[in-house]
C-alpha positions, 0 to 999 in steps of 0.5 A: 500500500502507498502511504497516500492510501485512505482507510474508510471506516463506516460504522452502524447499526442495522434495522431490526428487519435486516438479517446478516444474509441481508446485509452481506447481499446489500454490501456486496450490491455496493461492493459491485458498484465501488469496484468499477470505480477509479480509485477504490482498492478493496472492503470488508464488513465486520460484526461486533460479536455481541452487538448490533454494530457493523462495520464496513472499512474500504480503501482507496487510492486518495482523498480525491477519489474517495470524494468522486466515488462517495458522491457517485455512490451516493446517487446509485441505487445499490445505495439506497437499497443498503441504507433502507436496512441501517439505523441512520441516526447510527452511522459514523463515518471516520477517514484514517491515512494509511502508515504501515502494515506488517 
């Protein structure tokens, strides 16, 4: 990785109606999207083992890209059938720069 790099983590908690198989589908809809997009490296969906938080952490190439791909994802359709499946008063969005990795 370049240290350039950004590390996106997206924090929430999921819908009551929203079950894990749910979720990993609407992820991967979002992940479909993200991959043909210029700058997106890779993602993960995480679980806390007891509570109903998720967390999905992506990477990037920039800061720029991660501004053009946001606004596009925003806009698509994968993404308004995720967030009808999220908490949205629970999502937390931090952006990290990328240092070193063993």
């Amino acid at each position: 990785m370049k240290n350039t790099e950004i590390t996106e983590f997206v924090k929430f908690r999921a819908t009551e109606t929203a079950t894990t198989e749910v979720l990993i589908s609407k992820v991967s809809l979002l992940n479909n999207f993200l991959k043909m997009q210029d700058g997106f490296i890779d993602a993960e969906l995480v679980k806390d083992i007891k509570e109903n938080e998720w967390c999905i952490v992506y990477h990037f190439d920039d800061m720029d890209k991660v501004k053009s791909i946001g606004e596009k994802m925003r806009k698509s359709n994968e993404f308004g059938e995720f967030i009808k499946f999220i908490v949205p008063e629970s999502v937390s969005v931090t952006l990290h720069n990328h240092l070193a990795e063993w």
